[in-house]
Every structure is written in C-alpha cells, then in structure tokens.
C-alpha positions as CSV (number, residue, x, y, z in Angstrom):
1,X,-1.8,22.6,5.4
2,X,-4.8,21.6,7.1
3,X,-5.1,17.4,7.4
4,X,-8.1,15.4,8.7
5,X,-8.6,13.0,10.7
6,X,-9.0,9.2,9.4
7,X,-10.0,5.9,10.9
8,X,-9.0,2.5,10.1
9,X,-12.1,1.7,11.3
10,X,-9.7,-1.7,12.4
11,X,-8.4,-2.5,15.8
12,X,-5.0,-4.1,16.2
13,X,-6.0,-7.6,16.5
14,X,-8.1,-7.0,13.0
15,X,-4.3,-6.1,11.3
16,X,-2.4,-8.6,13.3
17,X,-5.1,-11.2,12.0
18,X,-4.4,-9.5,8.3
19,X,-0.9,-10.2,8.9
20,X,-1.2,-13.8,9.6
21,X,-4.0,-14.1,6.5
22,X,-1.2,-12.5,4.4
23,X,1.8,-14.7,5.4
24,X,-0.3,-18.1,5.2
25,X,-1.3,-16.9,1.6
26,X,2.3,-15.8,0.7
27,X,3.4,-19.3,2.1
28,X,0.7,-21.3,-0.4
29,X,1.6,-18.9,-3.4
30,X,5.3,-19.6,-3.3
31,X,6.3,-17.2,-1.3
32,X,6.0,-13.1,-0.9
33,X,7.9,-12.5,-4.2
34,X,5.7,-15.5,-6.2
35,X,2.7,-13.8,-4.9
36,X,3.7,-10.1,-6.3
37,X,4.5,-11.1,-9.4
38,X,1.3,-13.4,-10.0
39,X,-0.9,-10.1,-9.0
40,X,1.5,-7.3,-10.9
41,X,3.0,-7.4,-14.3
42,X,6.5,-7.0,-13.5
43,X,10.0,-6.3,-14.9
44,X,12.4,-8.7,-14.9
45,X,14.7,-6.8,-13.2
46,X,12.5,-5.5,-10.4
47,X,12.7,-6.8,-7.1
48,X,10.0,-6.9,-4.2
49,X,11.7,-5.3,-0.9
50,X,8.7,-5.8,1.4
51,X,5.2,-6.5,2.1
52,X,2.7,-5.1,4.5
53,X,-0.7,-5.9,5.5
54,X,-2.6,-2.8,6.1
55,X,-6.0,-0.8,4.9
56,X,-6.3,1.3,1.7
57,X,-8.7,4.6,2.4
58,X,-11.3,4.9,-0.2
59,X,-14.6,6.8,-0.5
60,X,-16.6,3.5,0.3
61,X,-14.4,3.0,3.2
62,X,-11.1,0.6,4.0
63,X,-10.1,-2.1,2.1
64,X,-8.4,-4.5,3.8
65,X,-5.2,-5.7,1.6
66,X,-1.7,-5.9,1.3
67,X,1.2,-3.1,0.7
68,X,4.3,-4.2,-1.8
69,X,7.2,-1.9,-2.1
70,X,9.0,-2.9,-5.0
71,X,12.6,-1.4,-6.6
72,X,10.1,0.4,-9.3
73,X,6.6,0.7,-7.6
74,X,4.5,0.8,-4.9
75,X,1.6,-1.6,-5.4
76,X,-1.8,-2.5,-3.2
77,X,-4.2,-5.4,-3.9
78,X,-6.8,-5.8,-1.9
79,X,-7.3,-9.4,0.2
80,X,-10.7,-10.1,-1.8
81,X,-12.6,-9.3,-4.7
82,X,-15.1,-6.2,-4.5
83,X,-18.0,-6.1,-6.5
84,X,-18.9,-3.1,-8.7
85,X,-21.7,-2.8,-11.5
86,X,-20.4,-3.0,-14.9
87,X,-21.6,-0.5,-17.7
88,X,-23.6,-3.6,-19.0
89,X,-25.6,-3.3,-15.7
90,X,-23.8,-6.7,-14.5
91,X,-22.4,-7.2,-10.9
92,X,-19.0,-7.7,-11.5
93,X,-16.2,-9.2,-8.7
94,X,-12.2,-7.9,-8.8
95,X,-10.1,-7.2,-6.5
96,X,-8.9,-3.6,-6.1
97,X,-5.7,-2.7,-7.5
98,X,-2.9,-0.1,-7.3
99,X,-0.2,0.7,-8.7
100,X,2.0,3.9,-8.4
101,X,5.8,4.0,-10.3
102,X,8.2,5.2,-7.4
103,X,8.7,8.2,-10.4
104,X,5.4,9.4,-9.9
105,X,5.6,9.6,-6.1
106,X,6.0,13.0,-4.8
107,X,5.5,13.1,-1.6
108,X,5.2,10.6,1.6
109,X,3.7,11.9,4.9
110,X,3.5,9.8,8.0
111,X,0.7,11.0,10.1
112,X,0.2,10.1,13.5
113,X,-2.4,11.4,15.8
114,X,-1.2,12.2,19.4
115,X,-5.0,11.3,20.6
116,X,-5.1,7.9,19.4
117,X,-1.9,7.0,17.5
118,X,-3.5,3.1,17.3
119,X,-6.2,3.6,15.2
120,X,-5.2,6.9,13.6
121,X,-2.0,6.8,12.5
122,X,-1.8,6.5,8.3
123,X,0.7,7.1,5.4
124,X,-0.7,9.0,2.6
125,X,1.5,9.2,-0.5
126,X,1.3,12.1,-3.1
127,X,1.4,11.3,-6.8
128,X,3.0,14.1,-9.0
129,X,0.0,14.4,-10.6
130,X,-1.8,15.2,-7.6
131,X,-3.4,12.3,-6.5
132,X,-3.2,10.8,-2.9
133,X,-3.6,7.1,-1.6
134,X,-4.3,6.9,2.3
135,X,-2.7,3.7,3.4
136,X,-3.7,2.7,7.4
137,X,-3.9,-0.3,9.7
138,X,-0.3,-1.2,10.2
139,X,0.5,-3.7,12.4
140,X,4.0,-1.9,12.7
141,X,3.5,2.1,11.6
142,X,6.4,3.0,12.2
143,X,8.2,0.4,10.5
144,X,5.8,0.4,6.9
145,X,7.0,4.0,7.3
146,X,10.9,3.9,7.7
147,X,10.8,1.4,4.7
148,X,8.2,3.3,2.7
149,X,10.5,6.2,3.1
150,X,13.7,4.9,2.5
151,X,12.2,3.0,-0.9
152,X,11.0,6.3,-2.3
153,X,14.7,8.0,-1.2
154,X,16.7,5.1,-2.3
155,X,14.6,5.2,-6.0
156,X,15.2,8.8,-6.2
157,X,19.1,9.1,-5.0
158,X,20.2,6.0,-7.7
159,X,17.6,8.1,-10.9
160,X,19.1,11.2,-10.4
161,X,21.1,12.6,-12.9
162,X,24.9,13.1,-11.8
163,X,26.0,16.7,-11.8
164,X,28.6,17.1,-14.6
C-alpha cells in the first residue's frame, strides 16, 4: 500500500505554542473534561482519557485544533471558527468538527518519515466505512500514538463478544 507524504506545514514551536493555547483554554473552561463536554454532546457515562493539540489534514490545508480521546469517541475541534459560504450565499463562521465512534474505527496507522520525522510524522485513522482523518503536528508523536492505540484496543477488547 502506497502512502504519501504530508506536511504539517507547522514547526515544533507552532505545536508547543498550540499546547500552551490549549491548556490556558482548558484551565478558563473548567478544566480538559468541562471543555469536551461543552464542545461534544456526550454520554453520561463517557469519560475523556486525553487531549492533544495537533493539526487535522484537510483539502484546504491544516487546521490547527485539539484531539480528544474519549471511552466512546475520538473527537477534533478545531481552535477557531472557519468560514464557509452557506447555501443562502452568506459567509458563515464554525469551527470544524469531528467526531468518529471508537466502533467505527478500523484502522490506526502511525506514520513516520525517516527523512524528516519532525514535520512528517502523522496518525491517519480508517473509518469502517472507508473514510480517513490525517491527524499531524504533535508535540509528542509518539505519545498521541501509544494512547490513540491503546484507546482504540482497550474499546475493542471490553465490546467483544465473549466466546461461549
């Protein structure tokens, strides 16, 4: 399976400084689980694990946002609203969502490039459907990685059915 190459188009410094924007706004909103719950209709009984700031890949280019890995879902929202033209011809402002049950997610691949493993090193997860989100930027790769991982695997080994 042939994969291409993608840049951030961000240097370090630019996702340190996203981490610091996140926390600061996590801080005034109540805290990282305050702030996911205000963005995401939630279940009661679901539980944010972890937050990253990092880029979502889309055919305009990054957006800057922030990662959530719930007990049910992986979730993006990006750090600012991004215009769009409404069918009524209006400019329009929202900020760019996504959400993806850990059900639907088929596949996780962890791509580094040997050449430049700084600014091209991305997650891309697989939907079962077919569809695939291109998350870059990480202050810590390997870390958004291990935890992406494990949430998917975790998800999966307690929905399983039990072998009678």
């Amino acid at each position: 399976m042939m994969k291409t190459t993608v840049r951030s188009g961000s240097s370090v410094s630019d996702a340190a400084w996203g981490k610091v924007n996140l926390t600061a706004k996590a801080i005034t909103k109540g805290g990282f689980d305050s702030l996911f719950k205000k963005i995401f209709a939630t279940d009661p009984n679901e539980k944010l694990k972890k937050a990253f700031a990092c880029y979502l890949s889309t055919t305009t280019g990054p957006v800057a946002g922030t990662l959530y890995l719930s007990t049910a879902r992986v979730a993006f929202c990006s750090d600012r609203p991004l215009s769009f033209v409404a069918p009524s011809g209006q400019e329009t402002w929202t900020y760019y969502k996504v959400m993806i049950p850990l059900s639907d997610i088929a596949t996780v691949y962890p791509v580094v490039m040997k050449e430049n493993p700084a600014s091209e090193s991305y997650i891309e997860v697989v939907t079962v459907d077919g569809h695939d989100f291109w998350f870059m930027g990480f202050v810590k790769f390997e870390k958004a990685s291990l935890e992406l991982l494990n949430n998917v695997l975790d998800f999966n080994a307690t929905t399983e059915p039990v072998a009678a």
